[in-house]
C-alpha positions as CSV (number, residue, x, y, z in Angstrom):
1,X,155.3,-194.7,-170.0
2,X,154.7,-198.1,-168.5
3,X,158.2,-199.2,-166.9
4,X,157.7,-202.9,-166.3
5,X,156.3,-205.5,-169.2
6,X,155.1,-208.9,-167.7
7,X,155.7,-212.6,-170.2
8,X,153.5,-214.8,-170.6
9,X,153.5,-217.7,-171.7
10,X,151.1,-221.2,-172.9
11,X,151.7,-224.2,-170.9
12,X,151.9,-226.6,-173.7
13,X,150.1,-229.3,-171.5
14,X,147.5,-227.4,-169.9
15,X,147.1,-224.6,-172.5
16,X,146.8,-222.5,-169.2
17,X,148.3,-218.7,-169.5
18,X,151.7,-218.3,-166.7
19,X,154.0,-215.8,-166.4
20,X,157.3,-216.1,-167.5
21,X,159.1,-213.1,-166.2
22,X,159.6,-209.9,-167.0
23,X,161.5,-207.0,-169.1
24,X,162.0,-203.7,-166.9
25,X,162.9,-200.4,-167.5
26,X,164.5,-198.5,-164.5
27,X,165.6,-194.9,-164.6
28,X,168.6,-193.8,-162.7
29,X,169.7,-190.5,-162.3
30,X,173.0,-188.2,-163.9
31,X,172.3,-189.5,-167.2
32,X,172.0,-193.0,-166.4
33,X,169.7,-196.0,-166.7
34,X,168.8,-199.5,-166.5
35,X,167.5,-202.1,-168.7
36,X,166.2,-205.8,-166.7
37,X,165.6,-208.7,-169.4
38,X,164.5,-211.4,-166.7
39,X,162.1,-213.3,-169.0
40,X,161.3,-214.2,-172.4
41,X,161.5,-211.9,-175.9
42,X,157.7,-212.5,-177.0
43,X,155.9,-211.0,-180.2
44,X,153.2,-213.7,-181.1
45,X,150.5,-212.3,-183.0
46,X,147.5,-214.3,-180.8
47,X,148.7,-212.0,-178.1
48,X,148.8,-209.0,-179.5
49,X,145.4,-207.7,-178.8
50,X,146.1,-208.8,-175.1
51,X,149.7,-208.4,-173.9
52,X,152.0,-205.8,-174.2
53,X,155.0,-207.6,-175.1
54,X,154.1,-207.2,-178.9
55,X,155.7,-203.7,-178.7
56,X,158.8,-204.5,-176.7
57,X,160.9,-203.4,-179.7
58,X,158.6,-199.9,-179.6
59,X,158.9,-199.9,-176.2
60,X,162.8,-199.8,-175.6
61,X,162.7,-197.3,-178.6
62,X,160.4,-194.8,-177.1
63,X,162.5,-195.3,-173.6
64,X,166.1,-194.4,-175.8
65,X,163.8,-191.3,-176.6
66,X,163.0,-190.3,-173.2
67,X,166.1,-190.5,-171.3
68,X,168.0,-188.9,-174.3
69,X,170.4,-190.7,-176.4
70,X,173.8,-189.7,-175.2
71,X,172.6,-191.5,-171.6
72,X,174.4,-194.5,-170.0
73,X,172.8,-197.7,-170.2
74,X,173.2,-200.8,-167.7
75,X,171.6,-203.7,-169.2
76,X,170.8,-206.5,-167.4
77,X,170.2,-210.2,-168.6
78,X,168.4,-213.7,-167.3
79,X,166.4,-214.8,-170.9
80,X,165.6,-218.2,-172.5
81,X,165.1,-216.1,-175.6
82,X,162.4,-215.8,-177.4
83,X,161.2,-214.5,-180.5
84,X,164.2,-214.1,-182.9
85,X,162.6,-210.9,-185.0
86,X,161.7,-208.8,-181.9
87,X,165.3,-209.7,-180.4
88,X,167.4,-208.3,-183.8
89,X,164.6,-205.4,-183.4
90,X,166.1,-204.4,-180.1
91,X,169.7,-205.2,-181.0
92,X,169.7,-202.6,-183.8
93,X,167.6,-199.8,-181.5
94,X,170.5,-200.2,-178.6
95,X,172.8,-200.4,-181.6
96,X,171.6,-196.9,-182.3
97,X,171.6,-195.4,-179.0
98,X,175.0,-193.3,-178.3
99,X,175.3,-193.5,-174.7
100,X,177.2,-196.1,-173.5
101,X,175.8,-199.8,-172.7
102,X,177.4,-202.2,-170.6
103,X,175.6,-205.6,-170.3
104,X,175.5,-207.7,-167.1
105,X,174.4,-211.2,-167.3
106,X,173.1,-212.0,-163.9
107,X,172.1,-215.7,-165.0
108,X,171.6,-216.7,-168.1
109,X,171.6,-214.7,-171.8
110,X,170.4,-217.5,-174.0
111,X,169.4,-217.7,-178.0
112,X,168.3,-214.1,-179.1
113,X,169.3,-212.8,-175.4
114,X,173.1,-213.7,-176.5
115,X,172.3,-211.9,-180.0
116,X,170.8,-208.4,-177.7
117,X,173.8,-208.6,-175.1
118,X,176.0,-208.2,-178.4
119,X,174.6,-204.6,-178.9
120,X,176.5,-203.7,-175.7
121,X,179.8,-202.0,-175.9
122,X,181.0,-203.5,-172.7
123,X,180.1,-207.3,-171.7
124,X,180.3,-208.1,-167.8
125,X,179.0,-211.9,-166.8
126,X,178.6,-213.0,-163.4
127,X,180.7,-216.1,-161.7
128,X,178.1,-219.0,-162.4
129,X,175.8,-217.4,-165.2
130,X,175.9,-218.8,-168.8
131,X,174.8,-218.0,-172.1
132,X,173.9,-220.1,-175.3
133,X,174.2,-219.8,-178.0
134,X,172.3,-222.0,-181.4
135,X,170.5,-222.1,-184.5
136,X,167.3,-220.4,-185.1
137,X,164.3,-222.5,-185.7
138,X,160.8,-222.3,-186.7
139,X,157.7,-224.2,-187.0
140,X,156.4,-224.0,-190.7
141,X,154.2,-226.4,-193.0
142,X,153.3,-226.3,-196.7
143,X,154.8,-228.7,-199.5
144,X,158.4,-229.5,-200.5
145,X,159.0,-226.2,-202.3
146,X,157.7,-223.9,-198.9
147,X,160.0,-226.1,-196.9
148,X,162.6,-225.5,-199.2
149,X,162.4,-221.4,-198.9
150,X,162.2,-221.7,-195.0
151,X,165.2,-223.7,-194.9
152,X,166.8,-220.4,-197.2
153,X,165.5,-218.4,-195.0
154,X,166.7,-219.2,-191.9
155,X,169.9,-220.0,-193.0
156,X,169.9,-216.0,-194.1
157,X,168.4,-215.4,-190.4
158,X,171.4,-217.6,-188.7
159,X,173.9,-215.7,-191.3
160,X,172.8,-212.5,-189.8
161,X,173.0,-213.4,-186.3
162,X,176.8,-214.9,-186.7
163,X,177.8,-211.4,-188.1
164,X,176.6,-209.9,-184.8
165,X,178.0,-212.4,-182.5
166,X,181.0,-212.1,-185.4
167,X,181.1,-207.9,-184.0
168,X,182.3,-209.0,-180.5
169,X,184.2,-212.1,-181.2
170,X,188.4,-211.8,-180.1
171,X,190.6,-210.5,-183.2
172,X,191.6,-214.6,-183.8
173,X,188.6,-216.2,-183.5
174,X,187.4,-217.0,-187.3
175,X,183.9,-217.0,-188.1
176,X,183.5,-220.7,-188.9
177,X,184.6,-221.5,-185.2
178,X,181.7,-218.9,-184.2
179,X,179.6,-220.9,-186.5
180,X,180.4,-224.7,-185.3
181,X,179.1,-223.2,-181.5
182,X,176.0,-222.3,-183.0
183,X,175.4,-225.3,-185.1
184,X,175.9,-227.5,-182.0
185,X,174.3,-225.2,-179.3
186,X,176.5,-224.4,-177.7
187,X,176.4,-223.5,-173.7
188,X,178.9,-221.5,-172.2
189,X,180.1,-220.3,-168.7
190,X,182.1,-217.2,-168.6
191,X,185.2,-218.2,-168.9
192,X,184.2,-220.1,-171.7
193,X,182.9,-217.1,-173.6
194,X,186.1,-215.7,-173.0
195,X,188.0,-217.6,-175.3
196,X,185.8,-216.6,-178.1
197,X,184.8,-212.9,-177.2
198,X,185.8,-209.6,-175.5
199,X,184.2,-210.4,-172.0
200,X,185.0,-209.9,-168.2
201,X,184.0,-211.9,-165.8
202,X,182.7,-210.8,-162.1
203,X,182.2,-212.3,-159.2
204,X,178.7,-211.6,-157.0
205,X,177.1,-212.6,-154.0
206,X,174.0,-211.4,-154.9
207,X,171.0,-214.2,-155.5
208,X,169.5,-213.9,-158.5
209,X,166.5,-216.2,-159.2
210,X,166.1,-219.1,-161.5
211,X,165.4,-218.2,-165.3
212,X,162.4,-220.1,-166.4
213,X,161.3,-220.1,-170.1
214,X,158.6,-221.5,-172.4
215,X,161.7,-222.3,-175.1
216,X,163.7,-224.8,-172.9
217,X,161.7,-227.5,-173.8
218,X,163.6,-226.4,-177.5
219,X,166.5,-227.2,-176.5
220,X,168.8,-229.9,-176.8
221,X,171.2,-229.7,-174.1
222,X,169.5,-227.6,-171.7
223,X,171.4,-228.0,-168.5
224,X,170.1,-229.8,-165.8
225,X,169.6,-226.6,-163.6
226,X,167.8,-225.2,-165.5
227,X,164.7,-228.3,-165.8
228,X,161.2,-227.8,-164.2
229,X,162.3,-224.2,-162.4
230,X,159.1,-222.7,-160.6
231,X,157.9,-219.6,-161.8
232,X,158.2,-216.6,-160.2
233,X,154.2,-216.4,-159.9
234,X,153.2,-219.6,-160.0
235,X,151.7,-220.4,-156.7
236,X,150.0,-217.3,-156.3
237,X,146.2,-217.6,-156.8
238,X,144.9,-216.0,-160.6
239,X,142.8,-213.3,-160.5
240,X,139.2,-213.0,-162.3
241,X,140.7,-211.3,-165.5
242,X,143.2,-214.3,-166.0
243,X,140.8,-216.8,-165.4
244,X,138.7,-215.3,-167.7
245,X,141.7,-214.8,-171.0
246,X,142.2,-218.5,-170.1
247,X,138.9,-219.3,-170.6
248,X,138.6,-217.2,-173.9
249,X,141.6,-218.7,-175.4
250,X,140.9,-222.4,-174.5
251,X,137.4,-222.0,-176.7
252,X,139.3,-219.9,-179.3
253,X,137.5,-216.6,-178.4
């Protein structure tokens, strides 16, 4: 089974294909294992016939199967989020798994990220890193009466992910003060989170590299950090294949 899944991503001003991190899958040994979000949760359907990422949901379930499901899981986290179907996918397959899973946010766990790390039955996040959390959004067309039934529906989406941030929240923390974060997105440092859920927070000297992420241009108060990071591959010359999707998706092929 393939044990790293590389993002991409379309620059919306060049329409040019760029990675945006990745999502591996480490095995440790005595019954342990690791988990690396570091880039976005993808499932478009344009890519489906060309990246992998389509079956992230598939892929972390057929992992659970292969290292057996009373096995330890660390889970690591640095996500801009993504898509908010394939992130409740994988919240409910960790949900399943028996062994236990601790989640480490090395940098950032924002949007469905936050909604995945709250699958975890132990949440560590490192000195600095933050996490955000919002309303779901969509891009949709059609008359008054479709508009009307998306609104419905993602207020039943945004329902769904309060009751699983609702799952870790502290024993005095009511649901509509979960609910005013998310309606004003709401970014949070660790300490932060702390007044709101069951979190520790670690200190690390490790380096951890800048999250970048095709949805921060989504959102409203995207810290400053985080604007215009470099991507991990970006300066590193495409090969013929790339050039060549590029090509094919720029004339619709």
């Amino acid at each position: 089974m393939k044990n790293k899944f590389n993002f991409t991503r379309r620059n919306p001003h060049t329409r040019a294909i760029e990675n945006a991190g990745y999502l591996e899958i480490r095995n440790a040994q005595d019954g342990e294992a690791e988990l690396y979000f570091y880039g976005d949760i993808v499932s478009a359907t344009w890519q489906s016939e060309w990246y992998e990422e389509d079956r992230c949901p598939q892929d972390i379930s057929d992992f659970l199967g292969q290292i057996g499901n009373d096995s330890d899981i660390t889970i690591y986290f640095n996500s801009g989020g993504g898509d908010v179907f394939a992130g409740i996918a994988i919240y409910n397959i960790l949900k399943r798994h028996n062994g236990h899973k601790r989640g480490v946010v090395d940098a950032l766990a924002a949007s469905i990220a936050s909604v995945i790390l709250m699958a975890c039955d132990e949440i560590t996040v490192m000195n600095g890193a933050q996490i955000m959390v919002h309303k779901p959004w969509c891009m949709t067309y059609g008359n008054a009466d479709d508009l009307a039934e998306t609104i419905k529906q993602l207020d039943k989406c945004q329902d769904s992910i309060i009751g699983i941030y609702m799952t870790k929240a502290n024993e005095n923390v009511p649901r509509e003060e979960i609910e005013g974060l998310v309606n004003a997105e709401t970014w949070m440092t660790g300490a932060d989170l702390q007044k709101y859920f069951n979190v520790t927070v670690e200190n690390s000297n490790a380096s951890i590299a800048a999250c970048a992420s095709c949805y921060f241009d989504k959102y409203a108060h995207l810290p400053e950090r985080l604007k215009n990071p470099v991507l991990p591959d970006e300066t590193k010359p495409k090969t013929e294949a790339e050039t060549l999707l590029e090509d094919l998706d720029l004339y619709g092929i």
